[in-house]
C-alpha positions in Angstrom: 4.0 53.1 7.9 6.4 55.7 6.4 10.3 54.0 5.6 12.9 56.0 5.1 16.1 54.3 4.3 19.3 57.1 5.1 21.8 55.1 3.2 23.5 52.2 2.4 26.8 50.9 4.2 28.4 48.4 1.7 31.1 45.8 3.5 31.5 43.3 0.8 30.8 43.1 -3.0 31.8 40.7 -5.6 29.5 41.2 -9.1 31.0 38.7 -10.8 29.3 36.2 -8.6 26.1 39.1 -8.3 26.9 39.1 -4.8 26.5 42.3 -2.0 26.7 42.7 1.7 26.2 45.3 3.8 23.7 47.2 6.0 21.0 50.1 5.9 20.8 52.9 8.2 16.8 53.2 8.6 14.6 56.4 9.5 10.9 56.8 10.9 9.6 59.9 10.3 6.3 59.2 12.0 8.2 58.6 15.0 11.5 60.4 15.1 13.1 56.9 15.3 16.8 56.5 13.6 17.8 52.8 13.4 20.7 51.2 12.3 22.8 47.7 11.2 20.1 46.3 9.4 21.9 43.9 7.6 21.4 42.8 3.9 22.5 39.8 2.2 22.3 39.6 -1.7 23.3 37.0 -3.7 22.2 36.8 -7.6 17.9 37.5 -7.0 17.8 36.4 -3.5 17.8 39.0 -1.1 18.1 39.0 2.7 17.4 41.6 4.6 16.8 41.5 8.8 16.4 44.2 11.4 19.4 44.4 14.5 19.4 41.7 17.1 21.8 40.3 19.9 22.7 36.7 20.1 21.9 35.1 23.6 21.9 31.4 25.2 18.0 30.8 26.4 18.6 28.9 29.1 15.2 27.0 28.8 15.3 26.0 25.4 19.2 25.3 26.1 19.8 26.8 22.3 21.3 29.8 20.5 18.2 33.1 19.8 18.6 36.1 18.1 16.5 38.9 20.2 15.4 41.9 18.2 17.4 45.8 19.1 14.3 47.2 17.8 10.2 46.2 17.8 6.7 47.1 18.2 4.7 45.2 20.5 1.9 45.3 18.2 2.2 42.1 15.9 0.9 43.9 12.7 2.7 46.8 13.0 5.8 44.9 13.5 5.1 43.0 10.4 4.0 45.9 8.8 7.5 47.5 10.0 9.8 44.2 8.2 7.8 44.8 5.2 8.7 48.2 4.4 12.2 48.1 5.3 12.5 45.2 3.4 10.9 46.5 0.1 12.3 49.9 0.8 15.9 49.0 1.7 15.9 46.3 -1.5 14.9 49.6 -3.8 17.4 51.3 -2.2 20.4 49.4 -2.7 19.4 48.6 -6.4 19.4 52.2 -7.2 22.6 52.9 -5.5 24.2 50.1 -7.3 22.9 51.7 -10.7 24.4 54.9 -9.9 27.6 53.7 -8.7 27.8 51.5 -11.7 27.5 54.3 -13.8 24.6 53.2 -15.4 21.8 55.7 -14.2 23.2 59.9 -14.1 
């Protein structure tokens, strides 16, 4: 499945403590699909990086969910979805770092 990450909204960044925040504005060529507020979460190596949801009470489990914005019904291709805009999205924001940092021209 074909990725394209659009850019890179930064909220919060501290590099002395190698810490970044912010969210990804995701493309799907294959699809015409634009999506956005994917959230990443980086702090030293670990990186976090989840697709838009809504908060909501489930009445039966009588707990807190997160329901997905955005997902196939097809298991795999869901999966297959996370994946790349995980691997993609981490790429992303490590090159954009490097270029704001002055480090790659």
């Amino acid at each position: 499945m074909k990725v394209e990450i659009v850019e890179f909204y930064e909220e919060e960044r501290d590099d002395s403590k190698q810490f970044l925040r912010g969210s990804l504005h995701v493309f799907l060529p294959e699809l015409n699909i634009d999506i956005r507020g994917c959230s990443v979460s980086k702090k030293k190596n670990w990186w976090h990086i989840t697709l838009p949801f809504r908060k909501g009470f489930d009445q039966e489990k009588a707990e807190f969910v997160r329901y997905p914005v955005f997902s196939f019904l097809d298991r795999a291709k869901n999966e297959e979805f996370i994946r790349e805009v995980r691997r993609e999205g981490r790429l992303y924001v490590e090159e954009k770092m490097k270029i704001e940092a002055g480090k790659v021209k």
